[in-house]
VEXFISE-392194 format. One record per residue (C-alpha): chain; residue in one letter; x, y, z. Coordinates in nm, 2 decimals. Layout:
// residues N
NODE,A,a,X,Y,Z $
...
END
This chain:
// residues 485
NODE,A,x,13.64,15.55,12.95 $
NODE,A,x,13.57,15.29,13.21 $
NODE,A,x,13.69,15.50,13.47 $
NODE,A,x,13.48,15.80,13.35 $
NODE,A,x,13.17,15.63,13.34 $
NODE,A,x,13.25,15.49,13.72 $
NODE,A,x,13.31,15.81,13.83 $
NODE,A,x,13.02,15.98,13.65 $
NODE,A,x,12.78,15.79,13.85 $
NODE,A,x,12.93,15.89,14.18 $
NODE,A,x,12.72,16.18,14.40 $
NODE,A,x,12.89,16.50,14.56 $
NODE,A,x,12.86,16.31,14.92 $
NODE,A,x,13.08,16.01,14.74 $
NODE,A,x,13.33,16.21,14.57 $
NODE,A,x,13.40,16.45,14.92 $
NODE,A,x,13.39,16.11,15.08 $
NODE,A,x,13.65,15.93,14.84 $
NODE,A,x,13.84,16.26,14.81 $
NODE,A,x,13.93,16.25,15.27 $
NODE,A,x,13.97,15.91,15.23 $
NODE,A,x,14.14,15.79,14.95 $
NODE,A,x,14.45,16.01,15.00 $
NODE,A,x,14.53,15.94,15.33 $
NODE,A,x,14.49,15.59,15.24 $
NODE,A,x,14.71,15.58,14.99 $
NODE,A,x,14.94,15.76,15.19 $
NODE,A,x,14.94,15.54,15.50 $
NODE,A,x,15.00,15.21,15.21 $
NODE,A,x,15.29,15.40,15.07 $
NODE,A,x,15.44,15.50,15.42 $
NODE,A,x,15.39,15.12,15.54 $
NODE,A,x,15.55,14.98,15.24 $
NODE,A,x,15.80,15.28,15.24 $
NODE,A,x,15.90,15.13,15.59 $
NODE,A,x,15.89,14.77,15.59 $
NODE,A,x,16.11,14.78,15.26 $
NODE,A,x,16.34,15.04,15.42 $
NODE,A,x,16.34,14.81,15.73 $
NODE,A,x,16.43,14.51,15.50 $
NODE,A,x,16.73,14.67,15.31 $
NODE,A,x,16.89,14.75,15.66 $
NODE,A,x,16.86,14.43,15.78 $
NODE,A,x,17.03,14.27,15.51 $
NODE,A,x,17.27,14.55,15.52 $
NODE,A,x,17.33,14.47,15.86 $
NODE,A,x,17.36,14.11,15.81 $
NODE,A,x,17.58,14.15,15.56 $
NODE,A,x,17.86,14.37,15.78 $
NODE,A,x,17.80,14.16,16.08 $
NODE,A,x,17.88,13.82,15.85 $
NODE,A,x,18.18,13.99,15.70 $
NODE,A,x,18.28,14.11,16.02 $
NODE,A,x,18.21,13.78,16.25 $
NODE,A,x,18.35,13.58,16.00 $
NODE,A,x,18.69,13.84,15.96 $
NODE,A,x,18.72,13.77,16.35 $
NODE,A,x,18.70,13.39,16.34 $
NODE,A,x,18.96,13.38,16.02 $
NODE,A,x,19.18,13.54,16.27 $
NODE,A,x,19.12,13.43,16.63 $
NODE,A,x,19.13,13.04,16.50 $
NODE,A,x,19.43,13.09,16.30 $
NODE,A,x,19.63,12.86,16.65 $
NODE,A,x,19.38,12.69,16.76 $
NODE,A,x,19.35,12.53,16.37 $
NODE,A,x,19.72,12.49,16.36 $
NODE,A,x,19.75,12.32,16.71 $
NODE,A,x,19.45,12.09,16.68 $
NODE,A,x,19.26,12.23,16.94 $
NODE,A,x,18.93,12.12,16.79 $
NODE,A,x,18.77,12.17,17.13 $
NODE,A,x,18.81,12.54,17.20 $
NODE,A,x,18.70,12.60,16.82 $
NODE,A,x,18.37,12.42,16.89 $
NODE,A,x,18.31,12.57,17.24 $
NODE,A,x,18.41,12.94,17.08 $
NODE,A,x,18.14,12.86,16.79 $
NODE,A,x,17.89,12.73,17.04 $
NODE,A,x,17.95,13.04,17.25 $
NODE,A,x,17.93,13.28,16.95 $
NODE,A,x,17.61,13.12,16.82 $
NODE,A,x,17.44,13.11,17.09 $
NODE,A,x,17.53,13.51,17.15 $
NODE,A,x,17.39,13.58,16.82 $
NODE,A,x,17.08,13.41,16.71 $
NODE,A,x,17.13,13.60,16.37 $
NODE,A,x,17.46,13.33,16.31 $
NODE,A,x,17.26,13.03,16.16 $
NODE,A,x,17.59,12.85,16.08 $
NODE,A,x,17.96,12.81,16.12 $
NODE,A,x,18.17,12.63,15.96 $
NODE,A,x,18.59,12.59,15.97 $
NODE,A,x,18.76,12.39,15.75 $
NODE,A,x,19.16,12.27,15.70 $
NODE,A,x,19.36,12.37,15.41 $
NODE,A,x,19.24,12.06,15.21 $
NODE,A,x,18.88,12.19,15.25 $
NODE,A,x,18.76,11.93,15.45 $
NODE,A,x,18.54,12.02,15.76 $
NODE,A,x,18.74,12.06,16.06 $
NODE,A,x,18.49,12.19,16.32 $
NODE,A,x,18.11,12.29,16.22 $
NODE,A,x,17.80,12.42,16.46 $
NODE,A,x,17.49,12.50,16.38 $
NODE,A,x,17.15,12.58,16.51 $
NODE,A,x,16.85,12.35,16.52 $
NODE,A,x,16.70,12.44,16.23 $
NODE,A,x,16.80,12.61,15.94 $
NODE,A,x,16.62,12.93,15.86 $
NODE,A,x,16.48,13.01,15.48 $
NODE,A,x,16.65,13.29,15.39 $
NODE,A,x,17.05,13.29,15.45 $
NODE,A,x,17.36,13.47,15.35 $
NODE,A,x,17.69,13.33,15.37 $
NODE,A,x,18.03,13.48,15.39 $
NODE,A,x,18.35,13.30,15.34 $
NODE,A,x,18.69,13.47,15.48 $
NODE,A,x,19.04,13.28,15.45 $
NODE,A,x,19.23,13.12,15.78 $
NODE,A,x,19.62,13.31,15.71 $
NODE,A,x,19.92,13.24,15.90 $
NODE,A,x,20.19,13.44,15.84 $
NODE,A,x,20.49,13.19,15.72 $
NODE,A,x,20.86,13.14,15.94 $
NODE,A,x,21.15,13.24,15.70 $
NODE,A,x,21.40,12.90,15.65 $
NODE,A,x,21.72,12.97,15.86 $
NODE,A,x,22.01,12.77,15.80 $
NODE,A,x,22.16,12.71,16.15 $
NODE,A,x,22.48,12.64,16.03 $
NODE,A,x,22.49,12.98,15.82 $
NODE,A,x,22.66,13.22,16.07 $
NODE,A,x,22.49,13.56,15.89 $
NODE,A,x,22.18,13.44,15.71 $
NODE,A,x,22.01,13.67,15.43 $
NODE,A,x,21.67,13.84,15.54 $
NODE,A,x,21.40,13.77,15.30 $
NODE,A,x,21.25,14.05,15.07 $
NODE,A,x,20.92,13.99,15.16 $
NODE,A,x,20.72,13.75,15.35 $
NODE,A,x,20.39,13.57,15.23 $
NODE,A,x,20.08,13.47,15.41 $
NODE,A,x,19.97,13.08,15.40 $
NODE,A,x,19.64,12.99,15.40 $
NODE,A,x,19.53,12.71,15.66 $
NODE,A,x,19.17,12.73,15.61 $
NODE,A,x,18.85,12.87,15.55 $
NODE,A,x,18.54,13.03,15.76 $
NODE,A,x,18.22,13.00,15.61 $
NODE,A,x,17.98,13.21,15.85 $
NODE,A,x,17.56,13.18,15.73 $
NODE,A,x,17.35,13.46,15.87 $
NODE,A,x,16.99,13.46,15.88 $
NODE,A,x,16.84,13.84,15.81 $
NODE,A,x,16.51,13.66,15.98 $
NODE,A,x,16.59,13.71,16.42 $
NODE,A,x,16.69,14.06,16.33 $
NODE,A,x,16.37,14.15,16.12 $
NODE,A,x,16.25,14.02,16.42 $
NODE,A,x,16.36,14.23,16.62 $
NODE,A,x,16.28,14.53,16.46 $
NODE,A,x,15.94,14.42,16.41 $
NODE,A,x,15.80,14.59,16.74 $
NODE,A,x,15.94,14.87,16.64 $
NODE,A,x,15.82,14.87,16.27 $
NODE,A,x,15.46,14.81,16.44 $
NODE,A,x,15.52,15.11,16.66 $
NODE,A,x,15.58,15.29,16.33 $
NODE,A,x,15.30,15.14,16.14 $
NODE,A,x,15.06,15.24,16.43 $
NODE,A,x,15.13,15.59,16.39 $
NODE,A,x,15.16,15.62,16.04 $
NODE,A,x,14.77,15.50,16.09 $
NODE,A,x,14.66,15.71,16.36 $
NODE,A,x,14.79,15.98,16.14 $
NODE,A,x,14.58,15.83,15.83 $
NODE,A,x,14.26,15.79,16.04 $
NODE,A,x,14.32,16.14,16.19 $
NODE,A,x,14.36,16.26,15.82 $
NODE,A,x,14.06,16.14,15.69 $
NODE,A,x,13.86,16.23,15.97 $
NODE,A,x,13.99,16.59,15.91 $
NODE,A,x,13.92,16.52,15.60 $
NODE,A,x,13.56,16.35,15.65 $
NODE,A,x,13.47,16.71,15.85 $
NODE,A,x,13.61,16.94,15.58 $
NODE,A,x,13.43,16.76,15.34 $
NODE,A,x,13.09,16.68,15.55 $
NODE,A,x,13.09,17.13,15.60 $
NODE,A,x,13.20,17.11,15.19 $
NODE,A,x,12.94,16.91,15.17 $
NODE,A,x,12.65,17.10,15.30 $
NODE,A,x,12.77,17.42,15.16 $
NODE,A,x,12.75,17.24,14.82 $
NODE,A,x,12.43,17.07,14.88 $
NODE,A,x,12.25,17.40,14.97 $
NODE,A,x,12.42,17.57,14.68 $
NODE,A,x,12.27,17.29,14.44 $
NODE,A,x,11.93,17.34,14.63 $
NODE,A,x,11.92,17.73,14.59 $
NODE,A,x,11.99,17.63,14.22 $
NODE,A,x,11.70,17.38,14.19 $
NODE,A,x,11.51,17.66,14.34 $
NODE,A,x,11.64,17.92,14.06 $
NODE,A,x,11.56,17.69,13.79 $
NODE,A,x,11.23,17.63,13.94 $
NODE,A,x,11.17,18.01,13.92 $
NODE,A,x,11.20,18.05,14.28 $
NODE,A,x,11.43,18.35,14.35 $
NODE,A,x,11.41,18.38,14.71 $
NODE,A,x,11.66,18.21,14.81 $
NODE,A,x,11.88,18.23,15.10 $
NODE,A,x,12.27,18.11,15.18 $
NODE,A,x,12.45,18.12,15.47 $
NODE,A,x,12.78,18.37,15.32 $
NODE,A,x,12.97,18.25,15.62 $
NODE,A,x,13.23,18.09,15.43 $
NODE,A,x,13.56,18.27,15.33 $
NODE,A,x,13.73,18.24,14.97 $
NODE,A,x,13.59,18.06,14.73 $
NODE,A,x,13.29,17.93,14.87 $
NODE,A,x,13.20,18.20,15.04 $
NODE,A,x,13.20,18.41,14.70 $
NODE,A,x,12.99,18.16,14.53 $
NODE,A,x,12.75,18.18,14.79 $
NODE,A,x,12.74,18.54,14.75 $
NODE,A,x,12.74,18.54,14.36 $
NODE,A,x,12.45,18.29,14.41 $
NODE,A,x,12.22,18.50,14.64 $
NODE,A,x,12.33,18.81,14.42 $
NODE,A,x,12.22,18.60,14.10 $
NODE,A,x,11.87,18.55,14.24 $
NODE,A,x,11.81,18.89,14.32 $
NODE,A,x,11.93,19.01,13.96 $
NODE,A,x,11.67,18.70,13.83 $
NODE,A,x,11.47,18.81,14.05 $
NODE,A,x,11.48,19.20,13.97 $
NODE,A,x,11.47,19.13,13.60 $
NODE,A,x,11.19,18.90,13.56 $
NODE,A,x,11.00,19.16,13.76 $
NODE,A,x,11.13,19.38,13.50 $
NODE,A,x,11.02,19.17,13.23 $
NODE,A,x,10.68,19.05,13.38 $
NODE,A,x,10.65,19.45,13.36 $
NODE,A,x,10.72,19.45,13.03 $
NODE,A,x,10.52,19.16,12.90 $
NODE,A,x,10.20,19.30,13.09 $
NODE,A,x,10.24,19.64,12.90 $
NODE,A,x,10.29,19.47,12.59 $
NODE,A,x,9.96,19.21,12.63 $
NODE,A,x,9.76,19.52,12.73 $
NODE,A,x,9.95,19.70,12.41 $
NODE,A,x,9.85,19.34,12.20 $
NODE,A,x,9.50,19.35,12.36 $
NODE,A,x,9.45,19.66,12.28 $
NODE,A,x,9.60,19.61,11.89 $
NODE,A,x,9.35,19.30,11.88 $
NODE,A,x,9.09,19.51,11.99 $
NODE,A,x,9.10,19.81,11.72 $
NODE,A,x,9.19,19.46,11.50 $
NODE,A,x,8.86,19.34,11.57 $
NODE,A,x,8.68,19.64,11.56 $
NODE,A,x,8.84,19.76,11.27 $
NODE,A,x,8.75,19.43,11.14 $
NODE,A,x,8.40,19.44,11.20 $
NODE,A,x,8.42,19.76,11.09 $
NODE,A,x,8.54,19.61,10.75 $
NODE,A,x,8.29,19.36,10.78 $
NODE,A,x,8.01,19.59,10.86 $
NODE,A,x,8.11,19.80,10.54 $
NODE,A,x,8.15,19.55,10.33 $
NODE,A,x,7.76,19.42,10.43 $
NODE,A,x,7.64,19.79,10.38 $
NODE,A,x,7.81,19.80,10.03 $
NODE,A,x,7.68,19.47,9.95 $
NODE,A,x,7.36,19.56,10.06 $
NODE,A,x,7.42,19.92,9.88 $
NODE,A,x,7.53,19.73,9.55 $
NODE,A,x,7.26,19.50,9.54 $
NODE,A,x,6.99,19.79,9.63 $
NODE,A,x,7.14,19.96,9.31 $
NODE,A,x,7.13,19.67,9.10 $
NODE,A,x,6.78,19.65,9.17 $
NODE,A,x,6.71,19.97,9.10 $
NODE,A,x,6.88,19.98,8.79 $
NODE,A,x,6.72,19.64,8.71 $
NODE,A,x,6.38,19.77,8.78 $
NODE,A,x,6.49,20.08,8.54 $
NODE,A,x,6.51,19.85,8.28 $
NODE,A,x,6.24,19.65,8.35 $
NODE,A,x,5.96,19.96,8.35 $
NODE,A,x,6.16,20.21,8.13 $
NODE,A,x,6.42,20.03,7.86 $
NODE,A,x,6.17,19.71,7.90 $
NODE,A,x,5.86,19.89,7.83 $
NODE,A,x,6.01,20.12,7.54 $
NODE,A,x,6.11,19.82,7.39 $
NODE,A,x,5.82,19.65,7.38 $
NODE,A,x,5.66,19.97,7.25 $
NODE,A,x,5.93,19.91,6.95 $
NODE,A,x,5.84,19.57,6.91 $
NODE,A,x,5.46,19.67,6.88 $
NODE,A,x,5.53,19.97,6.66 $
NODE,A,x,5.74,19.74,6.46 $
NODE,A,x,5.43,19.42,6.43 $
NODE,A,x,5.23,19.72,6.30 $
NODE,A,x,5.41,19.84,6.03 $
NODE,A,x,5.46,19.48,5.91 $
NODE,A,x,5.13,19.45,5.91 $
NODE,A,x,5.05,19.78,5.71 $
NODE,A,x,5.33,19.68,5.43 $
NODE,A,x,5.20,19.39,5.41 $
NODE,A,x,4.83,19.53,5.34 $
NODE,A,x,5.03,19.75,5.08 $
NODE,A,x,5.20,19.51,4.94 $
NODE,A,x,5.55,19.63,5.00 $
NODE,A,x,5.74,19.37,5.08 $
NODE,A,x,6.05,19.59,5.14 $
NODE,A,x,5.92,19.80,5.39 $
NODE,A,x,5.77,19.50,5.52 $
NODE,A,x,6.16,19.29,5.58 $
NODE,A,x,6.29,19.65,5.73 $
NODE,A,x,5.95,19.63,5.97 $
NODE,A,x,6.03,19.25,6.05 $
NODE,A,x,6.35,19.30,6.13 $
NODE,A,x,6.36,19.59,6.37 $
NODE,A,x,6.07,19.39,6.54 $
NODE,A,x,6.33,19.09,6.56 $
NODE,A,x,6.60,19.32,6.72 $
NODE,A,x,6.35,19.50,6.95 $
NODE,A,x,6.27,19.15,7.07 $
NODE,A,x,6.59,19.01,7.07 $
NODE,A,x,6.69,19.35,7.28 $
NODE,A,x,6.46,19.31,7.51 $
NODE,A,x,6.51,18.93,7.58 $
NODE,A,x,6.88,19.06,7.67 $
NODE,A,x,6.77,19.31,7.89 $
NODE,A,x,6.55,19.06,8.06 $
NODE,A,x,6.86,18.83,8.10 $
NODE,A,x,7.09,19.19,8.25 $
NODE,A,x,6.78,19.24,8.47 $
NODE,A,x,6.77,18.88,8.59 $
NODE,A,x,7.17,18.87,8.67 $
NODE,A,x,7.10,19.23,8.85 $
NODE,A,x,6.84,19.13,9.05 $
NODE,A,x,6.73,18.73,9.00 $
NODE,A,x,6.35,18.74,9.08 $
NODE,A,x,6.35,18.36,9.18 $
NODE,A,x,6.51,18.46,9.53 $
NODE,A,x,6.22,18.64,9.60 $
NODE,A,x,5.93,18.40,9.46 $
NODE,A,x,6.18,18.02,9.51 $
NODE,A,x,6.41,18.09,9.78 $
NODE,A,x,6.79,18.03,9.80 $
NODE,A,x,6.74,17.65,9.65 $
NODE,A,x,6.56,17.75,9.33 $
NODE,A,x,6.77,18.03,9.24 $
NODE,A,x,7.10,17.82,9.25 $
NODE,A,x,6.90,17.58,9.09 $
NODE,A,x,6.81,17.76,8.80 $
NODE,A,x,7.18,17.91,8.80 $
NODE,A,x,7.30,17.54,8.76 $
NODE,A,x,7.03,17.48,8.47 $
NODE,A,x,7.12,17.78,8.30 $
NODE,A,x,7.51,17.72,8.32 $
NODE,A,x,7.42,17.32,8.19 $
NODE,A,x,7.23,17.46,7.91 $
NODE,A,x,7.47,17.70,7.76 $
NODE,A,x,7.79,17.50,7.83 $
NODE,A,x,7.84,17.27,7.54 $
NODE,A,x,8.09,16.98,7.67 $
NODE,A,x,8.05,17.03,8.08 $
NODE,A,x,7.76,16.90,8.29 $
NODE,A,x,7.61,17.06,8.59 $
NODE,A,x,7.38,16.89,8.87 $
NODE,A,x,7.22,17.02,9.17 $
NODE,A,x,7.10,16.86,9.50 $
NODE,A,x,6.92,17.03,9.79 $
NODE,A,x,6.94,16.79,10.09 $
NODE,A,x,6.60,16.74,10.30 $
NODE,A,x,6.60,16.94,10.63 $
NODE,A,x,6.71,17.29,10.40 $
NODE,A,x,6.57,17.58,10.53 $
NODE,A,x,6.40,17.85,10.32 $
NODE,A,x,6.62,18.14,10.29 $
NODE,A,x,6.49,18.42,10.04 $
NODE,A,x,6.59,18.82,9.97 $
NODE,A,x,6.89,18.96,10.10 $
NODE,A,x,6.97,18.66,10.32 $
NODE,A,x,7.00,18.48,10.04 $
NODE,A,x,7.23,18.70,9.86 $
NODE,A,x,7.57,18.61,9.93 $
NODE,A,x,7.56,18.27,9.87 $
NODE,A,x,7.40,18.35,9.50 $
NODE,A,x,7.63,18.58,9.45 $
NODE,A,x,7.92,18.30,9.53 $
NODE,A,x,7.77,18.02,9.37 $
NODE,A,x,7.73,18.23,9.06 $
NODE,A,x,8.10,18.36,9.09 $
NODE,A,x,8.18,17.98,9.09 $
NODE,A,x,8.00,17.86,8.84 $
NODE,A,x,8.14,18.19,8.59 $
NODE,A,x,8.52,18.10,8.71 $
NODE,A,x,8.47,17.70,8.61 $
NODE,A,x,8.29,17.79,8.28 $
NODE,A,x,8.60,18.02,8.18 $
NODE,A,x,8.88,17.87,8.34 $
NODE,A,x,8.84,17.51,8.47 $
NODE,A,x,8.83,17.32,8.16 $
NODE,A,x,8.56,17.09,8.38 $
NODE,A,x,8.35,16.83,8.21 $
NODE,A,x,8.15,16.75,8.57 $
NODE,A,x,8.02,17.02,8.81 $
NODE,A,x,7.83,16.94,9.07 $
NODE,A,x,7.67,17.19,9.33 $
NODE,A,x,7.51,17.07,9.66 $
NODE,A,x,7.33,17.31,9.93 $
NODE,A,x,7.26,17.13,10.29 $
NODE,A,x,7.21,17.23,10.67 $
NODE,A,x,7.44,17.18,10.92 $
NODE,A,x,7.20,16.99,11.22 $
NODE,A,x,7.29,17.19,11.56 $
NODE,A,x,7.52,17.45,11.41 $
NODE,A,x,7.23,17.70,11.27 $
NODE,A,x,7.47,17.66,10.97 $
NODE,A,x,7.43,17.67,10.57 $
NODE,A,x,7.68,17.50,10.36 $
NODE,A,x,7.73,17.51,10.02 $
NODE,A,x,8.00,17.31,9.80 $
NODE,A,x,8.09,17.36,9.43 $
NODE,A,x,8.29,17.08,9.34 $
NODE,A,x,8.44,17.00,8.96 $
NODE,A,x,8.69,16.77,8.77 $
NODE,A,x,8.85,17.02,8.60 $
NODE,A,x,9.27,17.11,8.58 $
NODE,A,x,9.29,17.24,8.89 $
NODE,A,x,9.57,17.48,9.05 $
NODE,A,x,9.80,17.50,9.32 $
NODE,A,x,9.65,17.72,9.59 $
NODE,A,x,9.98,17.83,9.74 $
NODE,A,x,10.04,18.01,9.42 $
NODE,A,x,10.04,18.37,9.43 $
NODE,A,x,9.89,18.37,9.10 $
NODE,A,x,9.57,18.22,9.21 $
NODE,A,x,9.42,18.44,9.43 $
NODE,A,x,9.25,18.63,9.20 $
NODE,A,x,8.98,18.92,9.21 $
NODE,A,x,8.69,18.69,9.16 $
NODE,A,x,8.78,18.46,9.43 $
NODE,A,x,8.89,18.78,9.66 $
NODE,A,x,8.54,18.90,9.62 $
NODE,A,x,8.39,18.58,9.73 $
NODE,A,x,8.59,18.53,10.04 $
NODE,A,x,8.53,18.92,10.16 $
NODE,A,x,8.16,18.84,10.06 $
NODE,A,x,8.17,18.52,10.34 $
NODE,A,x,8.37,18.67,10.56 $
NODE,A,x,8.11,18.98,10.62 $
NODE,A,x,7.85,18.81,10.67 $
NODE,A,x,8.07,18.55,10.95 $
NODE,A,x,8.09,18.28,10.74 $
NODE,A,x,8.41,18.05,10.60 $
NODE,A,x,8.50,17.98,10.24 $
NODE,A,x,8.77,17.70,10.22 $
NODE,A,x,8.88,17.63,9.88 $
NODE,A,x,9.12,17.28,9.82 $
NODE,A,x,9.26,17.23,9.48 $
NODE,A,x,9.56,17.05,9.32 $
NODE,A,x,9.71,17.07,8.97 $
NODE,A,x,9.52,16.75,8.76 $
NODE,A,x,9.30,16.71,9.03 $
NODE,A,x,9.01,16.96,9.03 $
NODE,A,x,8.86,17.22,9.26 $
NODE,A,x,8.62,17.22,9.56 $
NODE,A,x,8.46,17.54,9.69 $
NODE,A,x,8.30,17.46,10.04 $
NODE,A,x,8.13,17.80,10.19 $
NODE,A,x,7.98,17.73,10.52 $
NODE,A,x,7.72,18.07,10.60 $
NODE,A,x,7.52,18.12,10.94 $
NODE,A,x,7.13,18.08,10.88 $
NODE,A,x,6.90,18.38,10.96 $
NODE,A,x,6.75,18.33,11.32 $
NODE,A,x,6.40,18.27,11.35 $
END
């Protein structure tokens, strides 16, 4: 993991740089090592035969001068022999009873020594009886030792030696190192540009720039990613020409949709104001029907009707009298219902009060006939006067309101509030109660009433938001733009 995260951190230039240097480095430590412990094991090989073999020599060219007692040539052939062979640290001869008969060493004593130990033999005389005249020969004879040659060689003068000669080595195995790595420093420094450039044509790809441009002078590898690169960016390139093509042709297609949208929409719009405007023309028409024909005719009944009461009553018949009253009661009671019909068809107040009075008087009404619920009104200061058709749609909503909380809310606190919007040229308008309430993602509650009302906003340009929770109540707020003066 360590390792990893150390190498993670590491650039291309450092990796191409630890990648010439690092093996030839390693190479030229293993070599070096390689030799010096190759140059070790043959020195002490070489000790080792020239010990065994100096001391072999001695063992046998001392054999008389150890048996004659010629102490004197021993110590000048040791001398001689020591001073020949700066390797020989040592030499040492001793008698039969192992005590030291000649020894000669250097000045000092190296370190590191070996030592080698080889017998002093003399082959022994057979014991001839001279007054035997044919003596037996002997089956065998047996070698006696005299002595012993301990010979210490120091591995150190020959290491020595070969020291210049294992610099010599270790000098070329690093000019061979150094000439690796700067191979290796120029392969990657060319490695490293061609990378580098690749990375920045990248950049530029990502960027959205695909005119980019490699040098494809490479062979192999590098050379085909160069080529795949540049061939990349012109496929980018070609295709997001394609597809800027294509998402042109598709915004003019999506303009165009939005347009016949909106057109088609205020073609709705404009529909829905003339069938508004259609509707309420023949409500008033109808209402004024009533007013002069069924209104009249009935009053005409109601007369007709006070008459005869009062003739049976001059007569004395009280039967006819009772029939008399009571057609007179149901010709009035008749006509007050058509008066109400006429007033929901067409409400006079919006002519003679304005938008204010006739909510107002909705509000009253819907408080008088309600027997548990409550219903308030306030007109803020500032309200502008807003009568006849302009004031039509927001009648018509309020009294779609007030008709949905009557039936369905369950409310036992309505209030209704009418205020002008300072700066926006706006009217807005919010119903609010305390009744159940109902979850307005429902599909369930969109129903026609509240359809009506928001095609009845919408074609005029106005908004109808409507917030309600289960438990918690409803609140209508329709926000309509005020006639310009």
């Amino acid at each position: 993991m360590m390792g990893g995260r150390f190498w993670q951190g590491w650039g291309i230039a450092a990796r191409l740089l630890a990648i010439a240097v690092l093996p030839a480095s390693v190479m030229f430590i293993a070599v070096a090592a390689t030799l010096y412990i190759t140059a070790q094991g043959d020195v002490r090989r070489d000790v080792a035969a020239r010990g065994q073999l100096v001391a072999t020599a001695l063992a046998q060219s001392s054999q008389y001068g150890l048996v004659s007692g010629n102490v004197a040539y021993l110590r000048t052939t040791l001398r001689h022999l020591i001073e020949a062979d700066p390797s020989i640290a040592c030499i040492d001869i001793t008698g039969a009873d192992r005590q030291a008969v000649v020894s000669v060493c250097q000045a000092t004593m190296p370190r590191e020594y070996n030592t080698f130990e080889v017998p002093i033999r003399i082959e022994s005389l057979p014991e001839i009886d001279v007054f035997e005249p044919a003596p037996t020969p002997p089956a065998s004879r047996a070698d006696r030792v005299i002595g012993q040659v301990r010979v210490t060689m120091s591995p150190a003068p020959i290491f020595e030696a070969k020291r210049r000669a294992l610099l010599v080595a270790f000098a070329l195995v690093l000019g061979a190192a150094v000439l690796s790595c700067l191979v290796g420093l120029r392969l990657a420094r060319r490695l490293r540009d061609t990378l580098s450039s690749v990375m920045s044509a990248l950049r530029s790809i990502r960027q959205g720039r695909f005119d980019v441009h490699l040098g494809t002078d490479h062979e192999g590898e590098l050379g085909e990613l160069q080529t795949t690169i540049v061939q990349m960016a012109e496929t980018l390139d070609t295709a997001r020409h394609d597809l800027e093509q294509q998402v042109a042709k598709r915004t003019r297609q999506l303009q165009e949709a939005v347009n016949l949208a909106r057109q088609a929409d205020a073609d709705k719009r404009r529909l829905i104001v003339r069938s508004n405007a259609l509707v309420e023309e023949e409500r008033r028409r109808i209402a004024l029907d009533l007013h002069d024909h069924l209104g009249a005719a009935l009053i005409s009944v109601r007369l007709e009707a006070s008459a005869l009461v009062a003739r049976a009553r001059s007569r004395g018949d009280a039967e006819m009298q009772g029939d008399a009253a009571r057609i007179a009661a149901t010709a009035q009671s008749i006509y007050a219902t058509t008066r109400d019909i006429v007033k929901r068809l067409r409400p006079e107040v919006i002519d003679t009060l304005g938008l204010a009075g006739a909510v107002e008087e909705l509000v009253r009404h819907a408080d008088q006939v309600h027997p548990v619920a409550r219903f308030t009104f306030q007109a803020e200061p500032g309200l502008p006067d807003v009568r006849g058709e302009l004031a039509m749609p927001a009648y018509r909503v309020a009294q779609e309101a007030l008709n949905n909380i009557a039936k369905h809310s369950d409310a036992t606190l309505t209030s209704v509030t009418l205020s002008a919007l300072p700066g926006t040229g706006h009217l807005r308008m919010v119903i609010k109660d305390n009744g159940r309430g109902f979850d307005t993602q429902s599909p369930r509650s969109t129903g026609i009433g509240l359809i009506g009302m928001r095609e009845r906003v919408a074609a005029v340009g106005g908004e109808l938001r409507v917030t309600s929770a289960p438990g918690q109540g409803t609140t209508v707020c329709v926000t309509l733009p005020l006639p310009a003066h």
